[in-house]
PyMOL Python script that loads the backbone (N, CA, C, O; Angstrom):
from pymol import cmd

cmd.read_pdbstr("""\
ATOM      1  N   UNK A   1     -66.498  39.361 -29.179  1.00  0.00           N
ATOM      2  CA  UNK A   1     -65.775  38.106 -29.088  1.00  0.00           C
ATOM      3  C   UNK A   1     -65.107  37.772 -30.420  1.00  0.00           C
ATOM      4  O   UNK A   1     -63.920  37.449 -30.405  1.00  0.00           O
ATOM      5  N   UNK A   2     -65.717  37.821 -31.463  1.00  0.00           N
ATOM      6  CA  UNK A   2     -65.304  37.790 -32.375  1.00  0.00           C
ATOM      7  C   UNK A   2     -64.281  38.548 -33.603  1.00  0.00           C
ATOM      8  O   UNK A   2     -63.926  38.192 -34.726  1.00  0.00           O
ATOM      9  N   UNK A   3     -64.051  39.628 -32.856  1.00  0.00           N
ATOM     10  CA  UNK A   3     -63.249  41.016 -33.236  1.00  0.00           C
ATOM     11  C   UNK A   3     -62.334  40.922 -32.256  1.00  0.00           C
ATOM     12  O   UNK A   3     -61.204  41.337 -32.514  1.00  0.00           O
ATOM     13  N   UNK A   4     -62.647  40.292 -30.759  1.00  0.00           N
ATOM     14  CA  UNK A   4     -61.394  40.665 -29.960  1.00  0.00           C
ATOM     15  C   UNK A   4     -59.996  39.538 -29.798  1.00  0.00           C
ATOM     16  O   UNK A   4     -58.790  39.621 -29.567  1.00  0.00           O
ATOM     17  N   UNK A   5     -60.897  38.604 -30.046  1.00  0.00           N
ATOM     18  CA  UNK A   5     -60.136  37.266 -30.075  1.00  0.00           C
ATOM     19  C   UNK A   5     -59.005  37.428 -31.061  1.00  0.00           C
ATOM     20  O   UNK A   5     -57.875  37.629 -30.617  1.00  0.00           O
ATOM     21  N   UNK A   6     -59.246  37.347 -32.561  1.00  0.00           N
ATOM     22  CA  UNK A   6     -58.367  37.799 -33.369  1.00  0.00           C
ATOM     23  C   UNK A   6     -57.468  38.926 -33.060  1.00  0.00           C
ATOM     24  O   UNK A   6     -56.273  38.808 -33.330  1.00  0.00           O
ATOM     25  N   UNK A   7     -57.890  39.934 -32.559  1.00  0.00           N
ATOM     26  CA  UNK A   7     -57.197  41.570 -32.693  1.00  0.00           C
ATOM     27  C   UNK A   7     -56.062  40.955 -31.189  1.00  0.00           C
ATOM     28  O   UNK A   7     -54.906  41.379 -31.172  1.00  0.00           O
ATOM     29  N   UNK A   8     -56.550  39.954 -30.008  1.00  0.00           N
ATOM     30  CA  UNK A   8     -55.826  39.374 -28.938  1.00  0.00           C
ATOM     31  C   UNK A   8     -54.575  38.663 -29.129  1.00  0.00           C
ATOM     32  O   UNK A   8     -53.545  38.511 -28.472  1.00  0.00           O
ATOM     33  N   UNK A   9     -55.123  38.191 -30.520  1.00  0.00           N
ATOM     34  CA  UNK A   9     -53.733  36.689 -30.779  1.00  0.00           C
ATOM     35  C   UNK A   9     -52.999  37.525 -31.340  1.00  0.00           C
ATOM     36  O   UNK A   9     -52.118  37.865 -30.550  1.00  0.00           O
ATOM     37  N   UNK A  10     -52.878  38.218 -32.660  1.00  0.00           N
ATOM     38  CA  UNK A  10     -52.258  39.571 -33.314  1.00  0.00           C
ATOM     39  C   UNK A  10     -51.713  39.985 -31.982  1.00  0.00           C
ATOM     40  O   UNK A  10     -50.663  39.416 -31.685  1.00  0.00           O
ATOM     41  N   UNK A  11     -52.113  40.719 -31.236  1.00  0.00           N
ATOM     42  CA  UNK A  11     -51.241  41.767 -30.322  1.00  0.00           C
ATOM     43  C   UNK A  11     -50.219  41.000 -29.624  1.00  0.00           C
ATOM     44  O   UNK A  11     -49.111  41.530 -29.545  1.00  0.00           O
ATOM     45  N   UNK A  12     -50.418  39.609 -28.994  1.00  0.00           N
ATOM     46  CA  UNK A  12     -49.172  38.979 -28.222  1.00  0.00           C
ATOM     47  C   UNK A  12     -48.510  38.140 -28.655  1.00  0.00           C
ATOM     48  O   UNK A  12     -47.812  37.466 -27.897  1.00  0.00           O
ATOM     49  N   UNK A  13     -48.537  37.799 -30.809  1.00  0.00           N
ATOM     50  CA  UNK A  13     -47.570  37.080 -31.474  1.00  0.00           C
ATOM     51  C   UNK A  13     -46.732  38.097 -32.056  1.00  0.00           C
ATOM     52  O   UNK A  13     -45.642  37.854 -32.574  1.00  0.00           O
ATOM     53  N   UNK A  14     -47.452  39.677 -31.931  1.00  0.00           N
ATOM     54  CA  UNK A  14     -46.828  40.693 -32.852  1.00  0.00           C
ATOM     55  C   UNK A  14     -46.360  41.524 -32.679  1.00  0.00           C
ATOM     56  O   UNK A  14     -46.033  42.335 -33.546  1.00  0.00           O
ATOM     57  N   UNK A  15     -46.017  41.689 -30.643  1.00  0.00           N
ATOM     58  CA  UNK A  15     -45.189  42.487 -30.256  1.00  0.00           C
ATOM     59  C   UNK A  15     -43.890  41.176 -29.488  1.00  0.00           C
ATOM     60  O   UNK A  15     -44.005  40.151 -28.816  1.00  0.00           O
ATOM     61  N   UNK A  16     -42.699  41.987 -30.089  1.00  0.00           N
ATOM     62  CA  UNK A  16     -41.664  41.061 -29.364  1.00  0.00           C
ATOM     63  C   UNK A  16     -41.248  39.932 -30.090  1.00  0.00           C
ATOM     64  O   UNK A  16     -40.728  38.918 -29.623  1.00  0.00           O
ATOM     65  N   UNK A  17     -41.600  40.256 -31.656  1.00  0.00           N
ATOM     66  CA  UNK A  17     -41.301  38.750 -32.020  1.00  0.00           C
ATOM     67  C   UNK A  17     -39.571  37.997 -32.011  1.00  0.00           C
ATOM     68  O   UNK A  17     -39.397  36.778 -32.047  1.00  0.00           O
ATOM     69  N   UNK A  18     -38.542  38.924 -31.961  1.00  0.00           N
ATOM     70  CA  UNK A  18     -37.447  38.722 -31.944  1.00  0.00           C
ATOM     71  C   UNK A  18     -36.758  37.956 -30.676  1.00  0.00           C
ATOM     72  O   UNK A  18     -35.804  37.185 -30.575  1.00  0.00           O
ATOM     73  N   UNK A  19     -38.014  38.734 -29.431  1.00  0.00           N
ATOM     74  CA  UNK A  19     -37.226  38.141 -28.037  1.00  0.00           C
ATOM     75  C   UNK A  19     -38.055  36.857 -27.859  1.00  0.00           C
ATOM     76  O   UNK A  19     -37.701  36.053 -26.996  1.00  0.00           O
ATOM     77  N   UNK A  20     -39.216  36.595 -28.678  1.00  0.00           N
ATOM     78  CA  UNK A  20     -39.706  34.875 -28.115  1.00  0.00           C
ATOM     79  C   UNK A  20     -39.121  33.819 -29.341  1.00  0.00           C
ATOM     80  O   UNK A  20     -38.425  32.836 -29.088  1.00  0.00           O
ATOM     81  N   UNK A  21     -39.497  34.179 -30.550  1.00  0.00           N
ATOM     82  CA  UNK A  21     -39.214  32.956 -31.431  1.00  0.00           C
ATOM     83  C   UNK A  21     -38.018  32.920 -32.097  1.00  0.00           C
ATOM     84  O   UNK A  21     -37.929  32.125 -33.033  1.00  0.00           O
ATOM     85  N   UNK A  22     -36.935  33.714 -31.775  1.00  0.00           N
ATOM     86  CA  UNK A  22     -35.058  33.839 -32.257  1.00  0.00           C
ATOM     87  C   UNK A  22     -34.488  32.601 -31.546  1.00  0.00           C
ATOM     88  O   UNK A  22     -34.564  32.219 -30.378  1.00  0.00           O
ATOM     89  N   UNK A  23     -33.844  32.066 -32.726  1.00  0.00           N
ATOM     90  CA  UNK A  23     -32.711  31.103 -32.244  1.00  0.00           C
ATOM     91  C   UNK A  23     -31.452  31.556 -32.411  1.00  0.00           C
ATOM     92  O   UNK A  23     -31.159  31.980 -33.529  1.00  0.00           O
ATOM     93  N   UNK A  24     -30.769  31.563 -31.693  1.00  0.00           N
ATOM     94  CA  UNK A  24     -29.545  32.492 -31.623  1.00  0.00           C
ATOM     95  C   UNK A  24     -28.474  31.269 -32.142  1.00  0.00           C
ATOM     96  O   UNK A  24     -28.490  30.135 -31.663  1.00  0.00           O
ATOM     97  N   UNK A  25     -27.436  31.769 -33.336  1.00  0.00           N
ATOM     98  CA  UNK A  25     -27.060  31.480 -34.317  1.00  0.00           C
ATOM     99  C   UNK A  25     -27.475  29.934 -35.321  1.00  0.00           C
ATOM    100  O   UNK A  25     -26.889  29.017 -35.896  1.00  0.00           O
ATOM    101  N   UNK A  26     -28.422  30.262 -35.135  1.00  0.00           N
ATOM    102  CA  UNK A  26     -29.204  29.446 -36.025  1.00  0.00           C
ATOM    103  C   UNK A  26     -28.563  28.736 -37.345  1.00  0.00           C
ATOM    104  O   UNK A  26     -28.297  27.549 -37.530  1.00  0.00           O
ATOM    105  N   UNK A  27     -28.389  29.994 -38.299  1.00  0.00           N
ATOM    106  CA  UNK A  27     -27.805  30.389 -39.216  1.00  0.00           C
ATOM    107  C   UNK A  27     -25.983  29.949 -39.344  1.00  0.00           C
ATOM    108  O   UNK A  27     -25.608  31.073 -39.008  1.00  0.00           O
ATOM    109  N   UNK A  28     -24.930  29.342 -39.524  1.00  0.00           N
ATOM    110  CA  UNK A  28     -24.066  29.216 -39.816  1.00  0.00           C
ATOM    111  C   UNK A  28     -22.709  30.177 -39.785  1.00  0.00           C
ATOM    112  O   UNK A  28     -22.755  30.901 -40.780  1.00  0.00           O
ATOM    113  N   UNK A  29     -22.164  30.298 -39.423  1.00  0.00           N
ATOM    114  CA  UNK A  29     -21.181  31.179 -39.846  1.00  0.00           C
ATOM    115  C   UNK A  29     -20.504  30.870 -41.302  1.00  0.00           C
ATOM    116  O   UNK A  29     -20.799  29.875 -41.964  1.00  0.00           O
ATOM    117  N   UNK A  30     -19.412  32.009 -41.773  1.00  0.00           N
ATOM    118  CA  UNK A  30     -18.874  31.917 -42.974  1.00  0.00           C
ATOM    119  C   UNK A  30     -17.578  30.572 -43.360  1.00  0.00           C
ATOM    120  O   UNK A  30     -17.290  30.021 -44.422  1.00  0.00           O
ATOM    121  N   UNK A  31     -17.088  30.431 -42.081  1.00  0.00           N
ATOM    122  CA  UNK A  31     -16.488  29.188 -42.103  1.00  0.00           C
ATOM    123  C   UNK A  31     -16.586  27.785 -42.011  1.00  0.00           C
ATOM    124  O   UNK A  31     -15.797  26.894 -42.324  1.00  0.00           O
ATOM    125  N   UNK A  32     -18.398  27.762 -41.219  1.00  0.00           N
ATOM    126  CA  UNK A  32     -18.764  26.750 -41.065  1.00  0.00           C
ATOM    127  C   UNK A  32     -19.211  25.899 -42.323  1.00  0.00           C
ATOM    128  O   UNK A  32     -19.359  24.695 -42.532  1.00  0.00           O
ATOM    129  N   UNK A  33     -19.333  26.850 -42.938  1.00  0.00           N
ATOM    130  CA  UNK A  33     -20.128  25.835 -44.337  1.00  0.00           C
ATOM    131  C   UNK A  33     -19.059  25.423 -45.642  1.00  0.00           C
ATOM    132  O   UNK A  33     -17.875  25.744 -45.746  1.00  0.00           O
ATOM    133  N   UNK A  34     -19.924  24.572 -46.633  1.00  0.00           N
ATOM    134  CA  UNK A  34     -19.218  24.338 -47.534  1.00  0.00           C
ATOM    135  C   UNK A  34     -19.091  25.442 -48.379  1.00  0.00           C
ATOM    136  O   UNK A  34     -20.006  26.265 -48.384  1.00  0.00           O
ATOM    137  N   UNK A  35     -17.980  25.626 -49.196  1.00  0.00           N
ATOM    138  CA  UNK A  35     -17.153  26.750 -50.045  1.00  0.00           C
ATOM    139  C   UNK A  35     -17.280  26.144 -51.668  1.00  0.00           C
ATOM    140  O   UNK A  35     -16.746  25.084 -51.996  1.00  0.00           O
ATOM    141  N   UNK A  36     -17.868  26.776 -52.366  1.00  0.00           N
ATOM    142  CA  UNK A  36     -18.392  26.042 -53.707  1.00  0.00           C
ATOM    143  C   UNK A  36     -16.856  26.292 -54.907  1.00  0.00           C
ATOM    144  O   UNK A  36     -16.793  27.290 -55.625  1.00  0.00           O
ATOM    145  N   UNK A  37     -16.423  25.863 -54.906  1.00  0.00           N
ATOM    146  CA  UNK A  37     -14.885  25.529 -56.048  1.00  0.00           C
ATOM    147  C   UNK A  37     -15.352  26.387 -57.096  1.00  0.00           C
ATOM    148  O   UNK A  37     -16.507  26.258 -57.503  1.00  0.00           O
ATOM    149  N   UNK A  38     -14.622  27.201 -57.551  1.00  0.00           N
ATOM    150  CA  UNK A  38     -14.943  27.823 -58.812  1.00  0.00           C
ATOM    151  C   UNK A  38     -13.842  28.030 -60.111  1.00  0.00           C
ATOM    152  O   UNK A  38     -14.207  28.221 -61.271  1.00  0.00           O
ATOM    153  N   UNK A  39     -12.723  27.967 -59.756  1.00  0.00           N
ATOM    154  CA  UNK A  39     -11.375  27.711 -60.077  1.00  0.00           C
ATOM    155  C   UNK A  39     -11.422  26.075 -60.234  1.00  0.00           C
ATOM    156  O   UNK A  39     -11.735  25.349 -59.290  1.00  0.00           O
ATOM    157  N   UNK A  40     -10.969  25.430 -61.927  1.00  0.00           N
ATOM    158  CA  UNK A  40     -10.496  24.783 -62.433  1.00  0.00           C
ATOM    159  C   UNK A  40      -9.644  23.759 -61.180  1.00  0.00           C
ATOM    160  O   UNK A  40     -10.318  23.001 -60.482  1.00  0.00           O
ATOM    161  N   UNK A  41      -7.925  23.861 -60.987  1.00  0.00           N
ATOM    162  CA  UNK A  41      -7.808  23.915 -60.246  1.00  0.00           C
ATOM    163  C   UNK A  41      -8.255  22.934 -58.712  1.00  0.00           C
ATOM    164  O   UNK A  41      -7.781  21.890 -58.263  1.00  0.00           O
ATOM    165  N   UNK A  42      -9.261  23.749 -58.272  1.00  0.00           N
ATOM    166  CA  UNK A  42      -9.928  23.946 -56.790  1.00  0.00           C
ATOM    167  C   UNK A  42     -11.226  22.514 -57.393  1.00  0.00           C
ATOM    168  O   UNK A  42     -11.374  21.513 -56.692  1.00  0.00           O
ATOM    169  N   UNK A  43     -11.935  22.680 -58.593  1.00  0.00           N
ATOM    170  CA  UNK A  43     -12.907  21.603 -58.690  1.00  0.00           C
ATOM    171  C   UNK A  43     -12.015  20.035 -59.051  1.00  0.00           C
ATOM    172  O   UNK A  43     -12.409  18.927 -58.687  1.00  0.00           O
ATOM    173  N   UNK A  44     -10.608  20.342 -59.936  1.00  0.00           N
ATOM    174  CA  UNK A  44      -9.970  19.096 -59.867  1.00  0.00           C
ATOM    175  C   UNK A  44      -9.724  18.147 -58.566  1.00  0.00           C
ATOM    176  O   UNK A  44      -9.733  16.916 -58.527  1.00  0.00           O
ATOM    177  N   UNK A  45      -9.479  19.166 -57.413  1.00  0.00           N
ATOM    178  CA  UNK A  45      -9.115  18.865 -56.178  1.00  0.00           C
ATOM    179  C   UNK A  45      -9.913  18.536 -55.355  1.00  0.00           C
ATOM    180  O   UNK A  45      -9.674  17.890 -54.335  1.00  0.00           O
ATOM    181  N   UNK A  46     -11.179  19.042 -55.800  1.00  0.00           N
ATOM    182  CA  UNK A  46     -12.422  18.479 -54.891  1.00  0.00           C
ATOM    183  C   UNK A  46     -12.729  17.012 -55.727  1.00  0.00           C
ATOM    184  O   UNK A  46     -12.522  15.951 -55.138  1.00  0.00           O
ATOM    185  N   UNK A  47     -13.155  17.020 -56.912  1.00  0.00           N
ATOM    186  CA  UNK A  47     -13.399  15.792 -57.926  1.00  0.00           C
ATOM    187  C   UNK A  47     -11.975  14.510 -56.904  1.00  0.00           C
ATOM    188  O   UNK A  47     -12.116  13.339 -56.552  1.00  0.00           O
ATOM    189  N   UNK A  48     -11.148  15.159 -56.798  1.00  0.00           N
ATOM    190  CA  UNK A  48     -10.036  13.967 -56.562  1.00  0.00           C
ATOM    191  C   UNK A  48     -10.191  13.143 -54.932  1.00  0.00           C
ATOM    192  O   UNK A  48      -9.856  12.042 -54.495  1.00  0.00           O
ATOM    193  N   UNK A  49     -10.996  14.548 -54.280  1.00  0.00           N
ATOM    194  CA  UNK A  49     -11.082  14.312 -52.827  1.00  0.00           C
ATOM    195  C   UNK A  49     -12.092  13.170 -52.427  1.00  0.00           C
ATOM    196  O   UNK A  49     -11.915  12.234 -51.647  1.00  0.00           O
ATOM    197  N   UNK A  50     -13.799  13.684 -53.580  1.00  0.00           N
ATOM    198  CA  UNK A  50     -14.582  12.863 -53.398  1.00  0.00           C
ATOM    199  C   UNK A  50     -14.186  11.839 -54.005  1.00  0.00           C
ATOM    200  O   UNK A  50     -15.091  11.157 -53.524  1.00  0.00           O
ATOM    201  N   UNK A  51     -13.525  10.966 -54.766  1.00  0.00           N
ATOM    202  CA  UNK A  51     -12.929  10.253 -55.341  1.00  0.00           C
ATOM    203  C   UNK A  51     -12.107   8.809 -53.869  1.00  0.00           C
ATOM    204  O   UNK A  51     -12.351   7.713 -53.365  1.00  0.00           O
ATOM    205  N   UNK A  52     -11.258   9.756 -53.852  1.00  0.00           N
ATOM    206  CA  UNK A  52     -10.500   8.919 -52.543  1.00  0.00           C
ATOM    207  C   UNK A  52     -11.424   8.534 -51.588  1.00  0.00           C
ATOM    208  O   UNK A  52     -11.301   7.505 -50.924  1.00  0.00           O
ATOM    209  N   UNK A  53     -12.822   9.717 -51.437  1.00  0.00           N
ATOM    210  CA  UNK A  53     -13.494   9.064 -50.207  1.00  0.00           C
ATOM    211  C   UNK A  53     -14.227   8.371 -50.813  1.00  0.00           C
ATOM    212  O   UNK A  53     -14.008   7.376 -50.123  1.00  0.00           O
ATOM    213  N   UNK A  54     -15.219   7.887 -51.824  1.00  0.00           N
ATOM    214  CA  UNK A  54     -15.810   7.349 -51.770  1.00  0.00           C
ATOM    215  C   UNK A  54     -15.150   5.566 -52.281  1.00  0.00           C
ATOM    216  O   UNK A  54     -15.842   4.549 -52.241  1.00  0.00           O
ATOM    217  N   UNK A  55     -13.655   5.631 -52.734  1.00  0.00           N
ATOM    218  CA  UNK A  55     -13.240   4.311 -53.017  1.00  0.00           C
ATOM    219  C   UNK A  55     -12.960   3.399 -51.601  1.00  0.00           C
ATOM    220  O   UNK A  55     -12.878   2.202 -51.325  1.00  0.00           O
ATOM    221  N   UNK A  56     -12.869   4.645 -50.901  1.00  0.00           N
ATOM    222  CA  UNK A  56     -12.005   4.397 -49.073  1.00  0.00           C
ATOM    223  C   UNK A  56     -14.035   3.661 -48.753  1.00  0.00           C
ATOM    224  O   UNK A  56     -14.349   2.475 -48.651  1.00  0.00           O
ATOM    225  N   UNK A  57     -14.729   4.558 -48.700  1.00  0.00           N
ATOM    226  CA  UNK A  57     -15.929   3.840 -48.308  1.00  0.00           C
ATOM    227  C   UNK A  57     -16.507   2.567 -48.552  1.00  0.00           C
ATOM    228  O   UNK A  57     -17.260   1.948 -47.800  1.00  0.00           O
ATOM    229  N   UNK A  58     -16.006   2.164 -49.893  1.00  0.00           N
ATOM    230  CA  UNK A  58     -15.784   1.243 -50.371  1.00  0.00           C
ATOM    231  C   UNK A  58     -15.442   0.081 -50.266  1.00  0.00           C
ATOM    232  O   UNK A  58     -16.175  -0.893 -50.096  1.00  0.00           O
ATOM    233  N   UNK A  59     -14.363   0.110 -50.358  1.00  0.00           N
ATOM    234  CA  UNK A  59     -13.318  -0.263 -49.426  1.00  0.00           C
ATOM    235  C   UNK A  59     -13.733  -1.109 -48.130  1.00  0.00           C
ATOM    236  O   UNK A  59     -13.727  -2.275 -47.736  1.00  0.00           O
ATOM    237  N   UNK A  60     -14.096   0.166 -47.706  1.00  0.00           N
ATOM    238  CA  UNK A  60     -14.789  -0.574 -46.369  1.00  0.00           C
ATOM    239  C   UNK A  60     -15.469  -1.195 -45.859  1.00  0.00           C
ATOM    240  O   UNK A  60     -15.348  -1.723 -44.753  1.00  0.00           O
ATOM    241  N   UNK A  61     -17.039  -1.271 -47.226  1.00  0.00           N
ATOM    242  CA  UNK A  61     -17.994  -1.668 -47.176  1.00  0.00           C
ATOM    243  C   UNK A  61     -17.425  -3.129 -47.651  1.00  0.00           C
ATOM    244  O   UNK A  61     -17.750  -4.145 -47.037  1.00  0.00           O
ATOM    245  N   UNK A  62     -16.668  -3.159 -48.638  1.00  0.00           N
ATOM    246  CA  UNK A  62     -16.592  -4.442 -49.131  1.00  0.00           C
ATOM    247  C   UNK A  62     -15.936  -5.386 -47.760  1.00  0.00           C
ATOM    248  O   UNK A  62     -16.429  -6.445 -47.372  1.00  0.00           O
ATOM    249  N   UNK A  63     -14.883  -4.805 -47.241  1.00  0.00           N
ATOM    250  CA  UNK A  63     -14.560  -5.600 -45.811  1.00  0.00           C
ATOM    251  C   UNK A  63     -15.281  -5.395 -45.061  1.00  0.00           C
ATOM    252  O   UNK A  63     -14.521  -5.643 -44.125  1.00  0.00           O
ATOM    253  N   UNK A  64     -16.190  -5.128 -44.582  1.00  0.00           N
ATOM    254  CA  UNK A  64     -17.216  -5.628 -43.725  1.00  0.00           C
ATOM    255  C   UNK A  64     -18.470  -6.430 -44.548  1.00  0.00           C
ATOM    256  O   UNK A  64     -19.490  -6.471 -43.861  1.00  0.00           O
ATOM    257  N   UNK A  65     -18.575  -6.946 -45.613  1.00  0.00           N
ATOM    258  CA  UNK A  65     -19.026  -6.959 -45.925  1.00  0.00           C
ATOM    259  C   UNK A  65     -18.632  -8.915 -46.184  1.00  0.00           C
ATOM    260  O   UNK A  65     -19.409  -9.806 -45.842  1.00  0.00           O
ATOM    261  N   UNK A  66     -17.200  -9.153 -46.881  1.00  0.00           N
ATOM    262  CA  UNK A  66     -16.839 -10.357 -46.665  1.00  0.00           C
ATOM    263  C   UNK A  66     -16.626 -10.824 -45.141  1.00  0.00           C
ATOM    264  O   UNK A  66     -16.952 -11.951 -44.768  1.00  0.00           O
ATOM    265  N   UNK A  67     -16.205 -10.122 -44.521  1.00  0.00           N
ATOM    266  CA  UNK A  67     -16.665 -10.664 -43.065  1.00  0.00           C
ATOM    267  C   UNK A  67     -17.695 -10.798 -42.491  1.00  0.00           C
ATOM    268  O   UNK A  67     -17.801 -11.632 -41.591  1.00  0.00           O
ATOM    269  N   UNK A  68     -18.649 -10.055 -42.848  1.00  0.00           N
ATOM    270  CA  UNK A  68     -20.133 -10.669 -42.516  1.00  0.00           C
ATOM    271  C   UNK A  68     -20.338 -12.105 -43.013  1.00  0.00           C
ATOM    272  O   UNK A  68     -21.073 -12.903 -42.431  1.00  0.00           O
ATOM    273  N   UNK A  69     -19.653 -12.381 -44.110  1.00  0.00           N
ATOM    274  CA  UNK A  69     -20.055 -13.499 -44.918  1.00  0.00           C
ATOM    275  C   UNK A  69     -19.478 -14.381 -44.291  1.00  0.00           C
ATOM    276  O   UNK A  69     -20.279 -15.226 -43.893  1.00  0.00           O
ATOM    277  N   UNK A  70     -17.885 -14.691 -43.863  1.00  0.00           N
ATOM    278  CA  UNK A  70     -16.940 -15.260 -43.225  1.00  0.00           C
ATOM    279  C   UNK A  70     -17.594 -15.685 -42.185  1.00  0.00           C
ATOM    280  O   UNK A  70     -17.102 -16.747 -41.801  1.00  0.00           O
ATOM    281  N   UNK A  71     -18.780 -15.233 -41.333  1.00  0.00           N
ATOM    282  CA  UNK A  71     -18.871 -15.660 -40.333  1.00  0.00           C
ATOM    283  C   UNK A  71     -20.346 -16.170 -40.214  1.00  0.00           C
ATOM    284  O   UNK A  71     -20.724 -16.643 -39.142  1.00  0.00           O
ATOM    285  N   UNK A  72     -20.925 -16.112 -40.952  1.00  0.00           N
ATOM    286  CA  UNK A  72     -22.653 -16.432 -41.658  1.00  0.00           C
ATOM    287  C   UNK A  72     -22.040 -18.037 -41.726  1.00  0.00           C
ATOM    288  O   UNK A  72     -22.567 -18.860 -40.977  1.00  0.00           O
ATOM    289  N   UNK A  73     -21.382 -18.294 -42.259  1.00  0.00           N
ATOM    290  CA  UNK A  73     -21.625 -19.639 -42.947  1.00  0.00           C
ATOM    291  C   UNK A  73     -20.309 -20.187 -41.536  1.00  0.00           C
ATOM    292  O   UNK A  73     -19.948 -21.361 -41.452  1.00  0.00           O
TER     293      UNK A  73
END
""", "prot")
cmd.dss("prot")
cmd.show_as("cartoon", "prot")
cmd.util.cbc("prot")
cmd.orient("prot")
């Protein structure tokens, strides 16, 4: 019992492991992900991008933000 139990769980987690516990594309493709700037250039353009978005978020927060107020009082 004690030799077979173990040597039992081993044999039916350790044959086949590809066809029970694979998630099929799990993993990302090459286009899906972010592309790290390495070129001068390419990091100005990202620096400028996060820039615009986060003033735009901003932005936004602050108008919803006086309108919350606008309507509180």
């Amino acid at each position: 019992m004690y030799i077979l139990f173990p040597i039992g769980v081993m044999y039916y987690f350790g044959t086949n492991l590809d066809g029970r516990f694979s998630v099929p594309d799990f993993w990302p493709k090459e286009g899906q992900t972010h592309r790290i700037p390495y070129e001068k250039d390419e990091m100005l353009s990202e620096i400028e991008r996060l820039r615009t978005r986060r003033l735009a978020l901003k932005a936004k927060r602050l108008e919803e933000e006086a309108r919350s107020r606008g309507t509180a009082r």
